[in-house]
N, C-alpha and C positions, 0 to 999 in steps of 0.2 A: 378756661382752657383746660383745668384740671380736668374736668365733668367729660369734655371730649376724650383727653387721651385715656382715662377708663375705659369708655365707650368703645372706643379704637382696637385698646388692651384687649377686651372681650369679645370684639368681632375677631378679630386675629387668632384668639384661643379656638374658639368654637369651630375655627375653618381648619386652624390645625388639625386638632381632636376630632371635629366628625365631616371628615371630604368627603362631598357629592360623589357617592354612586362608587366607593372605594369601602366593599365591607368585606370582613373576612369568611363568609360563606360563599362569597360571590369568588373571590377568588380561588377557596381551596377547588369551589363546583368547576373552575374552567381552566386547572392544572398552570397556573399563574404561579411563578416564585413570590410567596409573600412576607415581608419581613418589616417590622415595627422601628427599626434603629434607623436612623439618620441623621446626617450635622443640621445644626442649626445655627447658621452665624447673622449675631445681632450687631450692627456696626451704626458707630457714631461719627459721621460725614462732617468736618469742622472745616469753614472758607469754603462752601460749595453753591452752587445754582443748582436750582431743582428746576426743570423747565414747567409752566403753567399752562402749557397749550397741553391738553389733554392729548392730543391726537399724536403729537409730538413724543410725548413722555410713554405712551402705548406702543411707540417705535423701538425706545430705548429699551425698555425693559421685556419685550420678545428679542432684542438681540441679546441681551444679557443671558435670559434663559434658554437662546440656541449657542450662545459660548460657553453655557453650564453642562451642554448635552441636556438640558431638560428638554422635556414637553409642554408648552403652553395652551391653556384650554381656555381659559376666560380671563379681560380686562376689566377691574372699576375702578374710579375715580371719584375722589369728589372735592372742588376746590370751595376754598371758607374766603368768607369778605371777609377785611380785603385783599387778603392777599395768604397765598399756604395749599396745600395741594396733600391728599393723600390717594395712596395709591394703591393697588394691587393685584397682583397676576397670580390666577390660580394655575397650578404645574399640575400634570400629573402626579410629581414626584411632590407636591408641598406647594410652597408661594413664596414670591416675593411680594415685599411691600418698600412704602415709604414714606412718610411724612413728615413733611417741610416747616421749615419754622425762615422764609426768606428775610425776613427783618433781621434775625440772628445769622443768616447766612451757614447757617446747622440743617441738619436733616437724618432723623432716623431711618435706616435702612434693615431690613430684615433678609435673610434669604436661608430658606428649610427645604434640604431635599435627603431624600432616599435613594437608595439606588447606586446605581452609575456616576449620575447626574454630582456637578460639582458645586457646590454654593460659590468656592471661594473664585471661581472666574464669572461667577456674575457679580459679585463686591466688587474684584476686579474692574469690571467694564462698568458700572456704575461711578464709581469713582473717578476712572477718566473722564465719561460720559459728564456728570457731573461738574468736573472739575475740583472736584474736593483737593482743599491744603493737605490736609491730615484726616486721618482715618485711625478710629479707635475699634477693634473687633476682640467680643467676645466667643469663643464657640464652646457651643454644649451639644453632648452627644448624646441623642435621643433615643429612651427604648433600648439603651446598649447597656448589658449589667459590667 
């Protein structure tokens, strides 16, 4: 399981760090406000359900990022035998992610955005969504001296 959540750890960095088609010549060339700071809230989901139907859990988490004000661009998924789910929605503004640990009834939740865009009303609606007991949230502010 260790070998995975590295694995995880470093797809998630890399998607941070360099978003498709988000580079800063592309921006300054097409008079785009462009800015490097954003929250990043990493929460730990304790007594929750994470749903397994992929199609289901791709529902939730574009509502979550239409109640962030974000832009949602692309879903993936990938559920583990026998049972665990991870997840993730690439934003304009950043991504959300998640992955489940259902046996423990826990579930890592990420959500990073720039902008406008709110993380903390899509933890928010995850958490309903979810049903999580208790919610533990760290946030770090990205690219902000």
């Amino acid at each position: 399981m260790k070998k995975y959540c590295f694995r995880l750890w470093i797809f998630f960095y890399l998607l941070t760090v360099f978003q498709p088609g988000a580079t800063l010549d592309a921006a300054k060339k097409s008079n785009i406000a462009y800015s490097i700071g954003g929250t990043h809230l990493i929460a730990d989901f304790y007594g929750c359900t994470v749903p397994e139907d992929v199609a289901e859990l791709e529902k939730i988490f574009r509502a979550a990022a239409k109640e962030a004000g974000a832009t949602a661009l692309e879903f993936k998924a990938h559920k583990f035998a026998p049972i665990g789910i991870t997840a993730f929605l690439i934003l304009s503004e950043s991504h959300i992610s998640v992955h489940s640990y259902p046996e423990e009834k826990y579930a890592a939740v990420d959500a990073f955005t720039c902008g406008a865009a709110n993380p903390q009303k899509a933890i928010d609606y995850l958490k309903r969504a979810f049903k999580a007991e208790s919610v533990k949230i760290i946030e770090v502010k990205r690219g902000q001296d």
